[in-house]
Legacy VTK file of the C-alpha trace (Angstrom):
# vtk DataFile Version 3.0
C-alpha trace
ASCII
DATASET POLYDATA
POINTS 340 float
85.937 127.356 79.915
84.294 127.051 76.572
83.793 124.000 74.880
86.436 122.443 72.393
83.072 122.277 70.223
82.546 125.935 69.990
86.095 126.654 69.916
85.981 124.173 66.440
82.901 126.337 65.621
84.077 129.240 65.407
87.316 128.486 63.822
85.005 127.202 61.064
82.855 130.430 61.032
85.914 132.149 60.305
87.542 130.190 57.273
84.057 130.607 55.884
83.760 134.234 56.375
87.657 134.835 54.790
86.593 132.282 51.892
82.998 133.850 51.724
85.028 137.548 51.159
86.941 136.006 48.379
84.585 134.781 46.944
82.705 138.000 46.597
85.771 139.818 45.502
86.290 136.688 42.446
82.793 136.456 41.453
81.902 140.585 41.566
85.406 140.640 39.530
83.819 137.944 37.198
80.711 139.782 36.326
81.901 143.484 36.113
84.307 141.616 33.642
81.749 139.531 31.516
79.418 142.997 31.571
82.348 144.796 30.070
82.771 142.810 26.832
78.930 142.994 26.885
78.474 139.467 27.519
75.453 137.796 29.763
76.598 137.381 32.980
76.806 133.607 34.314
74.188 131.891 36.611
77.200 130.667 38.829
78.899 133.889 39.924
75.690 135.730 40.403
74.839 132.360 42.720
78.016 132.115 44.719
77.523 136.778 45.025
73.772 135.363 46.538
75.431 132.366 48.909
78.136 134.694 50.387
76.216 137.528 51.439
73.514 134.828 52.523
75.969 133.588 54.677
77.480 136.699 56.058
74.028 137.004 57.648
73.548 133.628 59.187
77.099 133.866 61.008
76.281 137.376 62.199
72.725 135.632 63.758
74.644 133.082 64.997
76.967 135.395 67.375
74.468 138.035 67.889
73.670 135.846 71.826
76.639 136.781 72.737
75.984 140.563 73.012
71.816 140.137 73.698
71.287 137.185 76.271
67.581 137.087 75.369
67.660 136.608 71.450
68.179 133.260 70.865
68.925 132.672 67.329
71.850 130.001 67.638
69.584 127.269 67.745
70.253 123.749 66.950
68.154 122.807 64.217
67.921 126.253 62.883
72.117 126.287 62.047
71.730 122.764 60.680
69.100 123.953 58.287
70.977 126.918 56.721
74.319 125.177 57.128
72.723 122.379 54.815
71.118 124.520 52.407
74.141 126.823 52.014
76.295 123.900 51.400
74.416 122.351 48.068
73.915 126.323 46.849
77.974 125.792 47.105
78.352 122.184 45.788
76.031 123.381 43.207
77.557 126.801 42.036
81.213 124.832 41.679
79.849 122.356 39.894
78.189 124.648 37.148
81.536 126.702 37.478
83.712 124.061 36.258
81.162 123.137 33.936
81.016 126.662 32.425
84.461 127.997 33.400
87.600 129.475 32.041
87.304 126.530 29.085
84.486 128.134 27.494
84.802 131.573 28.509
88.391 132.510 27.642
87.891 129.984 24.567
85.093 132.277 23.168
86.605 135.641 24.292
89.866 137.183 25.021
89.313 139.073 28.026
92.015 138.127 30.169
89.530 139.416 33.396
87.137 136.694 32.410
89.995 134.237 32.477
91.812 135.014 35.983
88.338 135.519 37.638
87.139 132.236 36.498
90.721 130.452 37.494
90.166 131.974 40.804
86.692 131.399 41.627
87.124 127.366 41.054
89.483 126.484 43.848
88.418 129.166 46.153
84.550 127.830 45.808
85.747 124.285 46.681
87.291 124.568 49.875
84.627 126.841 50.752
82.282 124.312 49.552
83.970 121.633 51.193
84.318 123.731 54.234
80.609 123.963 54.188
80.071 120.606 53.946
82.336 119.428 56.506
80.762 121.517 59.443
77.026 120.333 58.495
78.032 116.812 58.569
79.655 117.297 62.048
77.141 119.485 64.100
74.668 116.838 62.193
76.472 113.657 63.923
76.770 115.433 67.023
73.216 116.403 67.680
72.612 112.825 66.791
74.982 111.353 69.315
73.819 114.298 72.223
69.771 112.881 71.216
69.216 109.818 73.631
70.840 112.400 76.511
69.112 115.786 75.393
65.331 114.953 73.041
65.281 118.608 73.239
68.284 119.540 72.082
67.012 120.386 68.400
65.143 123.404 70.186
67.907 124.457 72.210
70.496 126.969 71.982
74.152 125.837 70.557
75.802 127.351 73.397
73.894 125.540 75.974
74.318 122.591 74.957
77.334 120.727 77.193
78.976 119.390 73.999
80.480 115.749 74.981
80.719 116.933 78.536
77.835 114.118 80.414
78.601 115.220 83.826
77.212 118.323 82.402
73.996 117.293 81.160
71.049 119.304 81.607
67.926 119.165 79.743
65.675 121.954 78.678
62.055 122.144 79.180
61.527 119.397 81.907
61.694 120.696 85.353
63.900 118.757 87.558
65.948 116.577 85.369
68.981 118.480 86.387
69.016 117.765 89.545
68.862 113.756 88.851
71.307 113.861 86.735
74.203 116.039 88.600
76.737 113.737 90.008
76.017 114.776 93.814
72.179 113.637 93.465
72.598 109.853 92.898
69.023 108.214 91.775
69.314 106.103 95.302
69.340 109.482 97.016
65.766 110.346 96.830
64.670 107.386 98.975
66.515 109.317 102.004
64.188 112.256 101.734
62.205 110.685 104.918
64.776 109.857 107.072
65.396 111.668 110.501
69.080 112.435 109.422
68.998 113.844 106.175
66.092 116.465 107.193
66.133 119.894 106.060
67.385 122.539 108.163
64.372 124.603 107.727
62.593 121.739 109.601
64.946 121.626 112.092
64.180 125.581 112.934
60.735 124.859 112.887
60.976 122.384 116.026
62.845 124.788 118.389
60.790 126.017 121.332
58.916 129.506 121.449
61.472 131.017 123.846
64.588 130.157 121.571
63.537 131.544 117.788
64.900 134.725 118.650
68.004 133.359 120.152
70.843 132.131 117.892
73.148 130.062 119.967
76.339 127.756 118.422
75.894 124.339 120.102
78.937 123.459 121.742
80.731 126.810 121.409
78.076 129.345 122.897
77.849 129.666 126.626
76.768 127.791 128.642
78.949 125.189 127.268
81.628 128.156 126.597
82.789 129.924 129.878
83.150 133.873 130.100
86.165 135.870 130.707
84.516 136.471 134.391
83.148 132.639 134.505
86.994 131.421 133.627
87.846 134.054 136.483
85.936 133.261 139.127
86.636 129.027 138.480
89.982 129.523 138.762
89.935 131.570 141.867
87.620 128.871 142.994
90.256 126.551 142.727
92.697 128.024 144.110
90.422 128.822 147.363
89.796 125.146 147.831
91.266 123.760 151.196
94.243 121.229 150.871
92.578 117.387 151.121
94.226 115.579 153.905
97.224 112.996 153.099
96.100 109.422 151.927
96.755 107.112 155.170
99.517 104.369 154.479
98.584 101.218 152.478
98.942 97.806 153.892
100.259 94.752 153.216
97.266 92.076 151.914
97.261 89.252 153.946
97.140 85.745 152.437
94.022 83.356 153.503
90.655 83.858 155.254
90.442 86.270 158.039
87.771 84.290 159.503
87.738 80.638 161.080
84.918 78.170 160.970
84.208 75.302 163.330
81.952 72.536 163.124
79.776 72.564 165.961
80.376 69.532 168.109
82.855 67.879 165.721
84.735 66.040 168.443
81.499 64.112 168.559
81.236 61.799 165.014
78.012 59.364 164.676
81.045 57.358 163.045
83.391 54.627 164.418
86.386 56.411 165.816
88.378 57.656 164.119
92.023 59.116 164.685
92.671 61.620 167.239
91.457 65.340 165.811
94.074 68.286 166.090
93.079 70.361 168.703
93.450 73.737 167.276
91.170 73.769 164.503
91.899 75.322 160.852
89.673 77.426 158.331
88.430 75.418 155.031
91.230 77.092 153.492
94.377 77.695 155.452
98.065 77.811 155.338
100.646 75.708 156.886
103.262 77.417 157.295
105.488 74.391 158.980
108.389 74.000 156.501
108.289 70.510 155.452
111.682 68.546 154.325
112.356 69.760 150.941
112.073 73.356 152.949
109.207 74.606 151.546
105.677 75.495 153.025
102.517 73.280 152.033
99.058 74.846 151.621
96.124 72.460 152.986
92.988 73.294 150.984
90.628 71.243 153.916
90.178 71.455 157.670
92.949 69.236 159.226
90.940 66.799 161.187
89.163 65.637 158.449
90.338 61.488 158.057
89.373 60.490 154.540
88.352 63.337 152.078
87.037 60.983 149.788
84.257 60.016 152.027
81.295 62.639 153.341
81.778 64.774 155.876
81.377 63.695 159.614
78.032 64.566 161.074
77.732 65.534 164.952
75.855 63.309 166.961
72.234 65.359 166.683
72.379 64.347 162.910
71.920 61.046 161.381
71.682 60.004 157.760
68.662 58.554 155.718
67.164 56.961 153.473
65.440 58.363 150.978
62.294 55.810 150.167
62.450 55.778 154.036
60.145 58.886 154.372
57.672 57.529 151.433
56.807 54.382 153.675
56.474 55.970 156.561
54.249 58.507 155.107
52.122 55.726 153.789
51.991 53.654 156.721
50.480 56.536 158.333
48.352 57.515 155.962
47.132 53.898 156.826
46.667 53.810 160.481
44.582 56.920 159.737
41.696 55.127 157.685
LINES 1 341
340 0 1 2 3 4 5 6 7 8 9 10 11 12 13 14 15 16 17 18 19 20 21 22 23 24 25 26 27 28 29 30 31 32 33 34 35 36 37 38 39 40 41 42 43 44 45 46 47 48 49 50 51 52 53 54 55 56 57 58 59 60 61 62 63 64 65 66 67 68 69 70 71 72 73 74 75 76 77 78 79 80 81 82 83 84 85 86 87 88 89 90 91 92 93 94 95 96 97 98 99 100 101 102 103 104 105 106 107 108 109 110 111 112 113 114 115 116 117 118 119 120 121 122 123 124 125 126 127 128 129 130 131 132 133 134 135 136 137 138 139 140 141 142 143 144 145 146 147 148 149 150 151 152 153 154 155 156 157 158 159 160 161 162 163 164 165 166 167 168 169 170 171 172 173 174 175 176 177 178 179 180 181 182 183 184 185 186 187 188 189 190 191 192 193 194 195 196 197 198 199 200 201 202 203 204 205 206 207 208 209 210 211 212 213 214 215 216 217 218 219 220 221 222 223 224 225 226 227 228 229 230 231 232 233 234 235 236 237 238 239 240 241 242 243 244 245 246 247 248 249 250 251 252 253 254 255 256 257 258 259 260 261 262 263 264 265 266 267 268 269 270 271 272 273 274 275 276 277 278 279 280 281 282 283 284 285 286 287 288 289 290 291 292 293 294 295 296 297 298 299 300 301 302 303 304 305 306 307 308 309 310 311 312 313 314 315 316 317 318 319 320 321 322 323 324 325 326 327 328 329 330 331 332 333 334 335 336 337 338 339
């Protein structure tokens, strides 16, 4: 899609052109007519016969890229430099027109081709004029405004410059600025060159072992991660050859409490005073009584039943006795004693 720019370009190049050929026509009229009564002809019409065929050149330079790539004759500052000198040849040539027009020449001779000429040449030189002026004054502010972007852009051709368009924004003559400045290079993405993950594929090609260059294989979808029609075959045969696993034997019922007992090894025996007759069947650390009590419920005893006060330590048998700890430091160094 071309740029609303170039579209406004050539729109101009073509009011120009239609008031360049008028022009002609007027100011060819004007001096075939001036010639005829034998008259000098005026410095302003042969001017504005000069500026129009003038210009029909530049605009046929300026489109001539289209048909030949390689002749490159739109170029920035080149079109700003005729546009501005064509422009004061105009402002110039209606000025002297006005100055020198139908009042003095149909006031000094009756020639009614001098007249109508002149009447036509004034208007139609000021829009072209104006015309004229109004395209150099905007290609001039918008090379000015495209300048910080594009330094180069006074060298460059019209139609490759990305008129108002930044995302487009390529400069010409320094190698590699396009490439920081399109939207999918960020600036921050050229510190990522070095890492593992964002390596080039050619360098992952390079790393692949001597036996595999030759061998182009899908990761994933290539066997041997991808079975064959004969490997799907011969697994589902496979399958179905299997013998039938035996049934699961029947589950059980979990049992509540320890499945063993421990006993304390002569318990009946306590290095204490006596103490209550013990229960003769003796119960695990953690057992269930399973005697209903009043309220009809069973009670859980977390401690062996022959224990008399669990707030005190546990009984000892009689081949144990308790004691004290600064005990064993005085005997130690009462023999320590005898020894010296």
């Amino acid at each position: 899609m071309r740029s609303p720019f170039l579209i406004a370009r050539l729109v101009t190049f073509a009011l120009l052109t239609y008031f360049s050929l008028l022009v002609l026509v007027f100011a060819a009229w004007n001096i075939a007519a001036t010639k005829a009564i034998q008259q000098p002809v005026p410095g302003s019409a042969a001017l504005l016969v000069f500026d129009s065929c003038l210009l029909f050149v530049f605009i046929a330079l300026s489109f001539i890229e289209f048909a030949f790539k390689k002749f490159k004759l739109a170029i920035v500052g080149f079109e700003i430099g005729w546009v501005c000198m064509l422009s004061m040849f105009e402002v110039g040539a209606s000025i002297s027109l006005v100055a020198n027009g139908p009042v003095m020449t149909c006031q000094f001779s009756s020639e009614w081709g001098i007249c109508a000429s002149s009447y036509l040449l004034i208007p139609t030189v000021w829009l072209k004029s104006f015309t004229l002026l109004g395209y150099f004054f905007l290609l001039l502010i918008s090379v000015l405004s495209h300048g910080r972007d594009l330094p180069t852009i006074w060298i460059t051709s019209i139609y490759a410059v990305p008129w108002f368009n930044p995302n487009c924004i390529e400069y010409v003559g320094q190698p590699g600025t396009k490439e920081l400045l399109d939207p999918d290079n960020d600036t921050w993405t050229r510190y990522l060159a070095n890492i593992a993950s964002s390596a080039d594929t050619d360098c992952e090609k390079a790393e692949k072992t001597h036996w595999s260059q030759s061998i182009d294989i899908k990761r994933g979808i290539d066997s041997p991660f991808m079975l064959r029609d004969d490997e799907r075959l011969s697994a589902v045969s496979s399958f179905q050859n299997r013998p039938q696993r035996p049934p699961r034997p029947p589950t059980q019922a979990l049992s509540i409490g320890s499945r063993f007992v421990e006993r304390f090894r002569d318990s009946r025996v306590l290095s204490r005073p006596p103490a209550p007759p013990p229960v003769p069947a003796m119960r695990s650390h953690f057992s269930i009584d399973t005697e209903s009590t009043g309220l009809g419920r069973q009670t859980m005893m977390s401690f062996a039943t022959d224990v008399a006060d669990h707030d005190k330590p546990i009984p000892l048998p009689r081949h144990s006795q308790w004691l004290r700890a600064d005990l064993t430091k005085s005997t130690v160094s009462r023999a320590a004693t005898v020894a010296h």
